[in-house]
Every structure is written in structure tokens, then in C-alpha cells.
Wavefront OBJ file of the C-alpha trace (Angstrom):
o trace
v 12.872 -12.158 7.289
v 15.574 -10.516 8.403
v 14.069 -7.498 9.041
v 12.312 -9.595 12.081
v 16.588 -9.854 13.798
v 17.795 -6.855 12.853
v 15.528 -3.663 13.611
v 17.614 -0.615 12.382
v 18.327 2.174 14.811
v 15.911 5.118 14.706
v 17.233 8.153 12.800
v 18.059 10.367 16.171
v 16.902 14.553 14.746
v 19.503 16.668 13.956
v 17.686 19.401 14.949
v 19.635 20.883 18.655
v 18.281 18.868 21.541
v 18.192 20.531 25.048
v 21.998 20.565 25.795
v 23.094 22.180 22.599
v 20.363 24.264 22.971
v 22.146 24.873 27.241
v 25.552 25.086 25.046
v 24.601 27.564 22.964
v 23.212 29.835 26.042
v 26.484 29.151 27.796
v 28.194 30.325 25.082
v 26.411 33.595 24.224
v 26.528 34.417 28.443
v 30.244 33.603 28.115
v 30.234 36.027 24.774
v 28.881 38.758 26.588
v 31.044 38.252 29.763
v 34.225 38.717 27.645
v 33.263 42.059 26.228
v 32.363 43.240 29.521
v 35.527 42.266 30.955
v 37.062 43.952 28.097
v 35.408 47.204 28.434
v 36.236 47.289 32.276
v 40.304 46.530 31.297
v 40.414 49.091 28.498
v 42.835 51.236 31.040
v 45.321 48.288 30.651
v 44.972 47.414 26.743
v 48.438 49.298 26.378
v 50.316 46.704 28.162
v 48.487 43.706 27.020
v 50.790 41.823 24.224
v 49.321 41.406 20.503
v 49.056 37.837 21.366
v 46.895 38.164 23.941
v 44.746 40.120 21.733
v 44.898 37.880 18.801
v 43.893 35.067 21.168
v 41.042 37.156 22.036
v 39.992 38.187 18.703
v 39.855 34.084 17.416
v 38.010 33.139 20.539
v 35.434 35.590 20.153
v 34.823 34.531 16.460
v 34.119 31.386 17.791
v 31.962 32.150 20.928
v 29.663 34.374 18.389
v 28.999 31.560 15.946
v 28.834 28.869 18.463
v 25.127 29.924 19.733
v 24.309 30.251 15.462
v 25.683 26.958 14.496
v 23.948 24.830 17.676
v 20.531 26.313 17.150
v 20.248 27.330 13.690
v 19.371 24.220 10.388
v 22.213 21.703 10.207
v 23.307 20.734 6.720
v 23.024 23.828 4.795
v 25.682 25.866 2.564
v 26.234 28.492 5.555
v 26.428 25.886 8.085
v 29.163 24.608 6.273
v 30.804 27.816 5.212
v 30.310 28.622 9.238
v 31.314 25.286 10.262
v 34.676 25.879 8.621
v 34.853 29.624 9.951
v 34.283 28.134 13.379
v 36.892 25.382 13.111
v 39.828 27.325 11.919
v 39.132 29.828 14.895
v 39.417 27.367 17.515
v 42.323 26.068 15.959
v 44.002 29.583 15.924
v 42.694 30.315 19.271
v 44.400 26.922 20.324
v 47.522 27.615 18.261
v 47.936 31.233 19.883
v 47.538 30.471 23.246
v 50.385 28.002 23.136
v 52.327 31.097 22.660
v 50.136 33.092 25.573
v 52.062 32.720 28.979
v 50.227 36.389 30.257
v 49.476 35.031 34.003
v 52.648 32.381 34.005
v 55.433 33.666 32.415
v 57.456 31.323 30.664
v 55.172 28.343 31.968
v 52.196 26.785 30.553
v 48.992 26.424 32.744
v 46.102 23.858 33.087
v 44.607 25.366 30.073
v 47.229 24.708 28.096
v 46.236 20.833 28.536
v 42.787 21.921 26.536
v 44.719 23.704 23.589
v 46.113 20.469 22.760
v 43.015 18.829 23.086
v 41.551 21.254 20.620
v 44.438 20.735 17.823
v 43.758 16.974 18.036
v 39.930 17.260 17.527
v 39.320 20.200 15.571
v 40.352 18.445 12.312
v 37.951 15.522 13.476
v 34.812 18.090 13.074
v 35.903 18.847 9.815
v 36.873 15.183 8.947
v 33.263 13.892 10.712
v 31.070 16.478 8.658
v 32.969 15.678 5.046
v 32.484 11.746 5.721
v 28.637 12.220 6.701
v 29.635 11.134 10.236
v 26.694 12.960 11.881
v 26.913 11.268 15.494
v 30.538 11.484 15.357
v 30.660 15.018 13.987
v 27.897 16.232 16.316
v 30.041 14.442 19.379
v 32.848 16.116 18.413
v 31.467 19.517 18.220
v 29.487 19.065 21.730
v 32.972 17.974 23.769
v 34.978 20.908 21.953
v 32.120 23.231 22.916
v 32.086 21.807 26.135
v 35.761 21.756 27.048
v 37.732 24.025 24.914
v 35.051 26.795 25.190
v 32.956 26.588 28.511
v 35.138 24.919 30.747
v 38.410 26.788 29.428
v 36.003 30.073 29.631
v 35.532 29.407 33.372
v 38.921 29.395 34.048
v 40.250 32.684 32.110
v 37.692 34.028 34.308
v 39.294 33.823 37.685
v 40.878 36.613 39.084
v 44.148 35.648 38.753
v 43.839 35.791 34.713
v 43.206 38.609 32.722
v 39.576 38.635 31.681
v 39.312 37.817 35.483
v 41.522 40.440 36.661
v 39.874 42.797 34.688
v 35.884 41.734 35.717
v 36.543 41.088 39.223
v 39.319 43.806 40.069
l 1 2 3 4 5 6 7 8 9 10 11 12 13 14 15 16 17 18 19 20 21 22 23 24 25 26 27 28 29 30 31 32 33 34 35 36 37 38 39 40 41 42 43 44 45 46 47 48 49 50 51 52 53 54 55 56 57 58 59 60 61 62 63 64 65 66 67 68 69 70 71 72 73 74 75 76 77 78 79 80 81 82 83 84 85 86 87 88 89 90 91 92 93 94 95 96 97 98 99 100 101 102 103 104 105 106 107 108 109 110 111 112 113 114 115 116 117 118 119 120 121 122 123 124 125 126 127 128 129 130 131 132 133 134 135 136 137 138 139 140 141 142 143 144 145 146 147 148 149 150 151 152 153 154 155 156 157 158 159 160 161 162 163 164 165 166 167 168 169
């Protein structure tokens, strides 16, 4: 009887639906970008500061298993092993770039509003996953993705920032 009142939601796939699948595209363009702008700067790598390049070196650990862990089975031992990989670079890469004042010295910038954001929810991916929280965990990844990595990417890539600087320039 009362499965005639209450007729439980349908079990949504975890398999990547169309904008993790766009995500994970983003993210592999953005990938690419970065080590072209890279190789165009590498007359200026002397004066960048070690921060710079450890800020670098965690967000590019992240934009290479981004595309993996969107499009690739959900639920397994290397997602998980990934999955924490993945989290404690953006937390790094959020961490450093607190301390990353390249284009603004002394000052933080606009970005530095999505660095928080990305200390405050990067322990909710790992707390979502443990607890089975898929919609949660899955929203979670998605905004971080979206924010911290695609819309943040956009931004380092005007010309008044490094990576920009050195595409652009």
C-alpha cells in the first residue's frame, strides 16, 4: 500500500552525463593551454618565484586527472586512490596561491575569492564520497571543476597574468 504514495526516486547513472563529459574537455583544452603557455615563457622561468611554480605543478596534477576521473568508471579502487590524489592537489593549489601575489604584489586578486572557496569544499568531496553521498559528492566535484578550475583557468589566462602574459605576449 504504501508503495501506491510514495514512488521512490529513480536511481539517476553514475556514469558522466553530457556536462562532465563538456568538463572534462574543458579541462584537457585548459591542460594543454598551460603547457603551451609554459613553453612560450621558458625565457622568463628564471625570474618566476618557486611558488609560482609549485602552484603550477599542483594545478596541473589536477587538470590531468580531472578529464580521467569525469569520464572514466566511478566507484573503483583507482577512482578512489585518484579521487584522493585529485583532492589534495586542489587543496595545495588553493593553499599556494594564497601565498602567490605574482601580478598584485602584496594584494590578493578576484581569484583569491575561489581559493577559499576551494579549502571549504574540497574536504566535502572527500567527506561526500566516504558517506556514500553520490549526488552530493558528484555536486561537489562538478562546482569545484567548474569554478576553481575552468572559471579560475580563464582568468590566469588574461594578459595581464602570467600564463597570459606569456601566451598572448
Amino acid at each position: 500500500m504504501a508503495s501506491i504514495f510514495f514512488k521512490p526516486k529513480p536511481v539517476r547513472s553514475i556514469a558522466p552525463d553530457w556536462y562532465e563529459k563538456m568538463l572534462a574537455g574543458v579541462a584537457a583544452v585548459l591542460l594543454v593551454i598551460v603547457i603551451i603557455a609554459l613553453a612560450k615563457g621558458h625565457a622568463d622561468w628564471a625570474q618566476v618565484p618557486r611558488g609560482v611554480w609549485l602552484h603550477l605543478a599542483t594545478i596541473m596534477v589536477a587538470l590531468m586527472l580531472t578529464p580521467y576521473m569525469l569520464l572514466r568508471p566511478r566507484g573503483t579502487p583507482i577512482h578512489r586512490l585518484l579521487g584522493k590524489v585529485w583532492v589534495v592537489a586542489m587543496t595545495a593549489t588553493a593553499a599556494i596561491s594564497l601565498f602567490v601575489r605574482y601580478s598584485n604584489p602584496g594584494h590578493f586578486s578576484f581569484i583569491h575569492i575561489l581559493s577559499v572557496f576551494v579549502l571549504i569544499m574540497a574536504p566535502r568531496v572527500w567527506l561526500t564520497a566516504r558517506s556514500h553521498n553520490l549526488a552530493g559528492h558528484r555536486g561537489t566535484v562538478r562546482g569545484l571543476v567548474t569554478g576553481a578550475l575552468i572559471v579560475a583557468g580563464y582568468f590566469t589566462l588574461l594578459e595581464t597574468r602570467l600564463l597570459g602574459h606569456w601566451l598572448f605576449g
